[in-house]
N, CA, C and O atoms as a CHARMM CRD file, in Angstrom:
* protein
*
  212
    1    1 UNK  N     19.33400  -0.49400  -3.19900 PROA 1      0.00000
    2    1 UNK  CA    19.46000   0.91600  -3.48800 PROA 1      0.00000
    3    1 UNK  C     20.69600   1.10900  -4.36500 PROA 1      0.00000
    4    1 UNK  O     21.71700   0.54200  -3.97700 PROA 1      0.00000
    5    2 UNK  N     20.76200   1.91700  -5.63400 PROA 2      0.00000
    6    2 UNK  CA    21.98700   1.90600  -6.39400 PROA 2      0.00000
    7    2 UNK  C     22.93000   2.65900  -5.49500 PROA 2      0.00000
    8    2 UNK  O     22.86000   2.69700  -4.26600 PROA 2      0.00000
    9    3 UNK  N     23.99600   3.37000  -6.40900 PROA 3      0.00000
   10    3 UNK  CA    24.91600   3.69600  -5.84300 PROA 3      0.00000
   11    3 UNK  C     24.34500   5.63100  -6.14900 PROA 3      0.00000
   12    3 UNK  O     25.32400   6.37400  -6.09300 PROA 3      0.00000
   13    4 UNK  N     23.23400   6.25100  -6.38200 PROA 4      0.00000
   14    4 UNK  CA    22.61200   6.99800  -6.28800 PROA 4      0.00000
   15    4 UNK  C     22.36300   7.56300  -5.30800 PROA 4      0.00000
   16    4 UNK  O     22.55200   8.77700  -5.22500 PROA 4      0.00000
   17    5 UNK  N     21.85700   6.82000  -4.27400 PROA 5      0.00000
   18    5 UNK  CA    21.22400   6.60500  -2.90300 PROA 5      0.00000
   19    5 UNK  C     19.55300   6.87100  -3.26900 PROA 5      0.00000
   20    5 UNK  O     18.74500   6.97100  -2.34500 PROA 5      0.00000
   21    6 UNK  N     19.18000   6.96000  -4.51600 PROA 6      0.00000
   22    6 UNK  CA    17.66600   7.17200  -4.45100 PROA 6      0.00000
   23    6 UNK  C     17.27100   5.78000  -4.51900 PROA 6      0.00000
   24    6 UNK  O     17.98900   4.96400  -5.09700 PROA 6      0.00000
   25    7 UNK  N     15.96500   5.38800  -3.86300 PROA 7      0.00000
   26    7 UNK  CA    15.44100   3.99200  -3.71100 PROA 7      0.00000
   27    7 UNK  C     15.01400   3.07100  -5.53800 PROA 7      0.00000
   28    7 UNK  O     15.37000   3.91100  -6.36400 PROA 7      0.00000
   29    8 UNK  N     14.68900   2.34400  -5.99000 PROA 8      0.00000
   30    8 UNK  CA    14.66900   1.78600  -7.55300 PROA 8      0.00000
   31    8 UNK  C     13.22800   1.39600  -7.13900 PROA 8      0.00000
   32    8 UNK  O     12.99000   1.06700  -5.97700 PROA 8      0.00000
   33    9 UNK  N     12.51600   1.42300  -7.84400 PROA 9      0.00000
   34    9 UNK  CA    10.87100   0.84200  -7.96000 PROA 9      0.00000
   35    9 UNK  C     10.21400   1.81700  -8.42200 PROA 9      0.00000
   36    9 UNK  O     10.53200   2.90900  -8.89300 PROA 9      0.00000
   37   10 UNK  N      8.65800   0.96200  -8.11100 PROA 10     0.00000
   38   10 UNK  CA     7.96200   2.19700  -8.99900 PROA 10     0.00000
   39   10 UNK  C      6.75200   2.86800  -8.07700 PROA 10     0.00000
   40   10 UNK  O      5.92200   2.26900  -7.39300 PROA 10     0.00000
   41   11 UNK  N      6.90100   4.21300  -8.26300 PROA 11     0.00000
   42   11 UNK  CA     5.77200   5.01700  -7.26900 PROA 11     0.00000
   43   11 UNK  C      4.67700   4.29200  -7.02300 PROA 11     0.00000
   44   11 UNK  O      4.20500   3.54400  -7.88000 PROA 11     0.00000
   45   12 UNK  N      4.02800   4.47100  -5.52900 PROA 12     0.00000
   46   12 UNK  CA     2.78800   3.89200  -5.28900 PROA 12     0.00000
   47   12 UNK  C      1.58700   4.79300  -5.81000 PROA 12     0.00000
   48   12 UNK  O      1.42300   5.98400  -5.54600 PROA 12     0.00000
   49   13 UNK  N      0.90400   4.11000  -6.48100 PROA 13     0.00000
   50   13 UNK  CA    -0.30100   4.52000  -6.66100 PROA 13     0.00000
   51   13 UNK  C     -1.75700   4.79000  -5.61300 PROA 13     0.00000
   52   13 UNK  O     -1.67100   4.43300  -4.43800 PROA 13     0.00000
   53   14 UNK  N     -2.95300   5.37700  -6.07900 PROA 14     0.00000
   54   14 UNK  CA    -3.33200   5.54800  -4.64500 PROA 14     0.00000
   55   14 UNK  C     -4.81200   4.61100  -4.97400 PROA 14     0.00000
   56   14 UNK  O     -5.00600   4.37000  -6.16600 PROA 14     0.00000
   57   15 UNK  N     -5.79900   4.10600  -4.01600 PROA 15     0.00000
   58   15 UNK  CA    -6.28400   3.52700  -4.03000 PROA 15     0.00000
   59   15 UNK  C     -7.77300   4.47400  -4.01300 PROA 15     0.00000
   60   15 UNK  O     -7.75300   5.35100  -3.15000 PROA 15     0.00000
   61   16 UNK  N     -8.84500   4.41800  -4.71600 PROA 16     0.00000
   62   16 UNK  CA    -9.88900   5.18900  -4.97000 PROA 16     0.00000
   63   16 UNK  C    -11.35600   5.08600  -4.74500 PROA 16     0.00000
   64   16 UNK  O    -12.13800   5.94500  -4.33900 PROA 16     0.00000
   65   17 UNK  N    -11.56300   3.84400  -5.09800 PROA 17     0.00000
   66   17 UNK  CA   -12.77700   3.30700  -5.00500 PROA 17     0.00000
   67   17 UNK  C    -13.07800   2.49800  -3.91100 PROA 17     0.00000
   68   17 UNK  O    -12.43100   1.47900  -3.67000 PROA 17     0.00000
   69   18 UNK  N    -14.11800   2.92200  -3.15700 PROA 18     0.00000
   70   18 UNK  CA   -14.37900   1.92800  -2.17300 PROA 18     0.00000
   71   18 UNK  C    -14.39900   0.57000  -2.12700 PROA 18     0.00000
   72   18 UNK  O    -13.88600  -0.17100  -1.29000 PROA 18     0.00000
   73   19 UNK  N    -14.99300   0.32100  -3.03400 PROA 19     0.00000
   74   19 UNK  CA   -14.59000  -1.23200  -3.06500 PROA 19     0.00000
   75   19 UNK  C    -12.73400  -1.88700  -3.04800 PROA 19     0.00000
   76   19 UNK  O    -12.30500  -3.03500  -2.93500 PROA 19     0.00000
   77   20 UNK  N    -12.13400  -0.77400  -3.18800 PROA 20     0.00000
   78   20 UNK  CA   -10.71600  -1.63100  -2.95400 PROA 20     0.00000
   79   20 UNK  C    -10.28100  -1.32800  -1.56600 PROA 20     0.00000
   80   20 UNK  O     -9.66500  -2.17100  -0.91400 PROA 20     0.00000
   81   21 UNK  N    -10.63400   0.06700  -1.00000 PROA 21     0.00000
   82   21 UNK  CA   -10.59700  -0.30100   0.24100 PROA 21     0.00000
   83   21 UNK  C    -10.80300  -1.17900   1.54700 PROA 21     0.00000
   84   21 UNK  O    -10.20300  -1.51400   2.56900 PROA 21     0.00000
   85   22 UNK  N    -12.93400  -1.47900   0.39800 PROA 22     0.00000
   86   22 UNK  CA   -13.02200  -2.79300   1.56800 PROA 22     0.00000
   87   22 UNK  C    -12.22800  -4.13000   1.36400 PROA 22     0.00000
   88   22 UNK  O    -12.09200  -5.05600   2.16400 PROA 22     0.00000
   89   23 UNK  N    -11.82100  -4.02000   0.30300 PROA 23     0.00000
   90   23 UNK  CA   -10.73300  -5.14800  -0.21200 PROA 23     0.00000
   91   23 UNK  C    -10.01100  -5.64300   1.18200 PROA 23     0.00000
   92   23 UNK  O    -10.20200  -6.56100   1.98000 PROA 23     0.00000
   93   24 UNK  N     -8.74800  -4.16000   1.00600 PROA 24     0.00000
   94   24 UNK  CA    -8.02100  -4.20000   1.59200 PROA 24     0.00000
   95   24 UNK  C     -8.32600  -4.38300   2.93900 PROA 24     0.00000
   96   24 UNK  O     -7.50400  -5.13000   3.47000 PROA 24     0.00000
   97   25 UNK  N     -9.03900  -4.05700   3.55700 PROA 25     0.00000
   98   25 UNK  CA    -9.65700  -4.44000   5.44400 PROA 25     0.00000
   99   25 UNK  C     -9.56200  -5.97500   5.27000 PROA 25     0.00000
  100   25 UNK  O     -9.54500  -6.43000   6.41400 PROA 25     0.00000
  101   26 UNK  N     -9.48600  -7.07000   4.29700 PROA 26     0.00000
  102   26 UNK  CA    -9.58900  -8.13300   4.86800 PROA 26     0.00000
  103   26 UNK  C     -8.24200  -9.27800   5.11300 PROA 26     0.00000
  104   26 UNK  O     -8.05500 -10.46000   5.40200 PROA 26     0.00000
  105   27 UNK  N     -7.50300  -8.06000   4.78600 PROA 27     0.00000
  106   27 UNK  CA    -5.60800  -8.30600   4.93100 PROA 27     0.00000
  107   27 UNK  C     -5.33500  -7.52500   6.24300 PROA 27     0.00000
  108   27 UNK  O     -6.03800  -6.80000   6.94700 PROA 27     0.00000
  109   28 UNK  N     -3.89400  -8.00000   6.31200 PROA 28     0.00000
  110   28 UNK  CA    -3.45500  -7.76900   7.73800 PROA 28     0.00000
  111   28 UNK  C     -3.57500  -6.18700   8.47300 PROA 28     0.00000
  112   28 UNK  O     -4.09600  -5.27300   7.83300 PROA 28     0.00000
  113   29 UNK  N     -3.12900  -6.00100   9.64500 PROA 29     0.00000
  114   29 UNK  CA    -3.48700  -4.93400  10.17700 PROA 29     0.00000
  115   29 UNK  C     -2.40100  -4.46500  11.10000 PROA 29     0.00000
  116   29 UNK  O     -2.11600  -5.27400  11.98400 PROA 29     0.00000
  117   30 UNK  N     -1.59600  -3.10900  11.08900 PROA 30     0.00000
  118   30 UNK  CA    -1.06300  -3.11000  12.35400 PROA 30     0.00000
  119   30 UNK  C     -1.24000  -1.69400  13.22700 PROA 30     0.00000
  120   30 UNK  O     -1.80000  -0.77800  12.62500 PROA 30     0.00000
  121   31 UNK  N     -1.08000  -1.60300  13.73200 PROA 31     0.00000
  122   31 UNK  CA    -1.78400  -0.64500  14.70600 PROA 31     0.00000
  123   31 UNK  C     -0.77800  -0.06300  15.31900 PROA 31     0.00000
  124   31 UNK  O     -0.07700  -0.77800  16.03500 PROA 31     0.00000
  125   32 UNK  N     -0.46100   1.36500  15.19200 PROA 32     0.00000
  126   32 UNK  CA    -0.08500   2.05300  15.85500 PROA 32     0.00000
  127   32 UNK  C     -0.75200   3.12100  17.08900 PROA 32     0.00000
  128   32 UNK  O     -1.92900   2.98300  17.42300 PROA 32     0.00000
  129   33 UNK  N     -0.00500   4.02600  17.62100 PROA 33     0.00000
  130   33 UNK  CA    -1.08000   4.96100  18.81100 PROA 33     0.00000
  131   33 UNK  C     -1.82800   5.69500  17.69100 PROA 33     0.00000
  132   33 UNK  O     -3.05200   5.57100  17.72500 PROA 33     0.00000
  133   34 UNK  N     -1.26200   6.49700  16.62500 PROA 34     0.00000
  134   34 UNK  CA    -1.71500   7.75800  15.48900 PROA 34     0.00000
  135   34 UNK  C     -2.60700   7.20400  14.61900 PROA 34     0.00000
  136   34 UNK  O     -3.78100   7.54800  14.47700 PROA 34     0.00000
  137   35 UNK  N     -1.92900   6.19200  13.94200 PROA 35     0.00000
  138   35 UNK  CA    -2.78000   5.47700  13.03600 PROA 35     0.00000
  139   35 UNK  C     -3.06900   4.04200  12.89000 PROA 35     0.00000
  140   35 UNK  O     -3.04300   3.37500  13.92400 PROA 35     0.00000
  141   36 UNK  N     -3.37700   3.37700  11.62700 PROA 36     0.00000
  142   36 UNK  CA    -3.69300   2.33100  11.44100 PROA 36     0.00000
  143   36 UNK  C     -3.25500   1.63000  10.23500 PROA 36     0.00000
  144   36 UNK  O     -3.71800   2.22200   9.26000 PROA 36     0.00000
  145   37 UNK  N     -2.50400   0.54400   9.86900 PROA 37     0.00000
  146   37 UNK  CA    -1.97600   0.58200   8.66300 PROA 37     0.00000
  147   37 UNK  C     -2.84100  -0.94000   8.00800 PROA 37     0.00000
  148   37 UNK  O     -2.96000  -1.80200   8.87900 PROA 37     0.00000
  149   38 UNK  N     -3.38100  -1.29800   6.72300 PROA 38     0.00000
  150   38 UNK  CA    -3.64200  -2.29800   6.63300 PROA 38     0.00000
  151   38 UNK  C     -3.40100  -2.05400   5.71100 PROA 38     0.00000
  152   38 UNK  O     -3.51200  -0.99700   5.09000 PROA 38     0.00000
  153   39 UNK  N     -2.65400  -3.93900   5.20500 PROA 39     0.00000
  154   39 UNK  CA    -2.14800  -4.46600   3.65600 PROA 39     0.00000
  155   39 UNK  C     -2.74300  -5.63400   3.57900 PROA 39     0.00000
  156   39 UNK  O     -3.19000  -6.36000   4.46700 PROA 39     0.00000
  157   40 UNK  N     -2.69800  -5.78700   2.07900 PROA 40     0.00000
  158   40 UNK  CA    -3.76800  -7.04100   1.80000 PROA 40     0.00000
  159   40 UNK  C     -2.61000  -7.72100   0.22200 PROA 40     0.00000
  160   40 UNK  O     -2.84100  -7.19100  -0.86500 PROA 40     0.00000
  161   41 UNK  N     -1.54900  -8.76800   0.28000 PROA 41     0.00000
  162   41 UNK  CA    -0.96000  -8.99600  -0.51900 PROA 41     0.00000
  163   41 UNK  C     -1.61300  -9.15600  -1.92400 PROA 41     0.00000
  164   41 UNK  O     -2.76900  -9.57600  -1.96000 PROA 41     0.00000
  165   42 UNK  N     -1.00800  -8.87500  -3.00600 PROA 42     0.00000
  166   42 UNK  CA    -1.46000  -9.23500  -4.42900 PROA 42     0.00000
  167   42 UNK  C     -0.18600 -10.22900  -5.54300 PROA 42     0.00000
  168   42 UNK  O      1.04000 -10.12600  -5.49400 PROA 42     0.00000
  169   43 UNK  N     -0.92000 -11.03600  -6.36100 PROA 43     0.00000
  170   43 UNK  CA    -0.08300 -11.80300  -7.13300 PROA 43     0.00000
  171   43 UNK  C      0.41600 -11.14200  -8.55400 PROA 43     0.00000
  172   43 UNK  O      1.07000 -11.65600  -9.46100 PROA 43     0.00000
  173   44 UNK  N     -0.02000 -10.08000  -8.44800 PROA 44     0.00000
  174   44 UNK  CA     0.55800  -9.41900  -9.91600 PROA 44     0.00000
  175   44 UNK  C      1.38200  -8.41500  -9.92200 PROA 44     0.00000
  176   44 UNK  O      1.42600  -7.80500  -8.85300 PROA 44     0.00000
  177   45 UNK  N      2.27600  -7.90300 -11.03900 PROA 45     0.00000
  178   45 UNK  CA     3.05300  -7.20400 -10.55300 PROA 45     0.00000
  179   45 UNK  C      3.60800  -5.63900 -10.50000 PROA 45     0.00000
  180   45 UNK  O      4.74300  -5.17800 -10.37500 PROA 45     0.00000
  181   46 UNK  N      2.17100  -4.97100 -10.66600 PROA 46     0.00000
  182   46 UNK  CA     1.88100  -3.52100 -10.91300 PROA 46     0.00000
  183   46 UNK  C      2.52300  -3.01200  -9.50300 PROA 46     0.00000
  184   46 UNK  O      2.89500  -3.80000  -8.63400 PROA 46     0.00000
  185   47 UNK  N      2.60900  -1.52500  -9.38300 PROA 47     0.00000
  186   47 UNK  CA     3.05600  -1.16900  -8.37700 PROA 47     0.00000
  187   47 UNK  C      2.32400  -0.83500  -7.14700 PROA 47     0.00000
  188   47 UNK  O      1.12500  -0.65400  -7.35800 PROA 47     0.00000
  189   48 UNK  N      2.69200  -0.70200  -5.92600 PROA 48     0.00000
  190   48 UNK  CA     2.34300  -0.85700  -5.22100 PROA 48     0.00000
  191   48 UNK  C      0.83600   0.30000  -4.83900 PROA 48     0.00000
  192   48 UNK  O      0.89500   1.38700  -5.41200 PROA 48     0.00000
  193   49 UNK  N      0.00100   0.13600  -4.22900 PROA 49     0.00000
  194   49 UNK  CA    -1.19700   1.46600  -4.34500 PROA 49     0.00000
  195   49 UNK  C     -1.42800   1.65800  -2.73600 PROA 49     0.00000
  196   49 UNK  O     -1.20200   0.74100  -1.94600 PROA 49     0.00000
  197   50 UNK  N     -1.90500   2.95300  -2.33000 PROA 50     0.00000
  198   50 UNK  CA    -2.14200   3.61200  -1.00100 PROA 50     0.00000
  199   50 UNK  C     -3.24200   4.14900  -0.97600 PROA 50     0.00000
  200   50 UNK  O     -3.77200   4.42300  -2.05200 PROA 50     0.00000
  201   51 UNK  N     -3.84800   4.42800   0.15600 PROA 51     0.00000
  202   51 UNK  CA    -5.44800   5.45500   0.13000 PROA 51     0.00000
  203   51 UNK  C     -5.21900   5.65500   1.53100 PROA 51     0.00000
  204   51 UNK  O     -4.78900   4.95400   2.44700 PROA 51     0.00000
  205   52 UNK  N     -5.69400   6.98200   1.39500 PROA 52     0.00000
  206   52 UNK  CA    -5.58400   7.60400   2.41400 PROA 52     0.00000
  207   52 UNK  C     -7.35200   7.90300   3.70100 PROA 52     0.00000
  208   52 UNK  O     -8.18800   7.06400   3.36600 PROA 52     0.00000
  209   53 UNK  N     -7.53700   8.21300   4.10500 PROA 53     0.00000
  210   53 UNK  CA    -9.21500   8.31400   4.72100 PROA 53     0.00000
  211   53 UNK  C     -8.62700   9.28800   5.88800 PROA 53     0.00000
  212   53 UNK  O     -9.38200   9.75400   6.74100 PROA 53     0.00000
């Protein structure tokens, strides 16, 4: 974090198409009581993406 205090990277993008969702179900999973979080690592170096359901 600079000396800003705002975080450095680049906004997450959001994830759209079903097919990247089912992507993502076949990466890890963690489970909270509210929700459900699953990530699925990538080798390239665009920024990070989210979807919501």
């Amino acid at each position: 974090m600079p000396a800003t205090g705002k975080p450095v990277g680049a906004h997450p993008k959001r994830l759209l198409k079903r097919a990247e969702f089912l992507a993502v179900r076949r990466g890890e999973k963690r489970r909270g009581r509210l929700f459900l979080v699953e990530v699925l690592g990538r080798s390239d170096a665009e920024a990070p993406r989210v979807g919501y359901t």
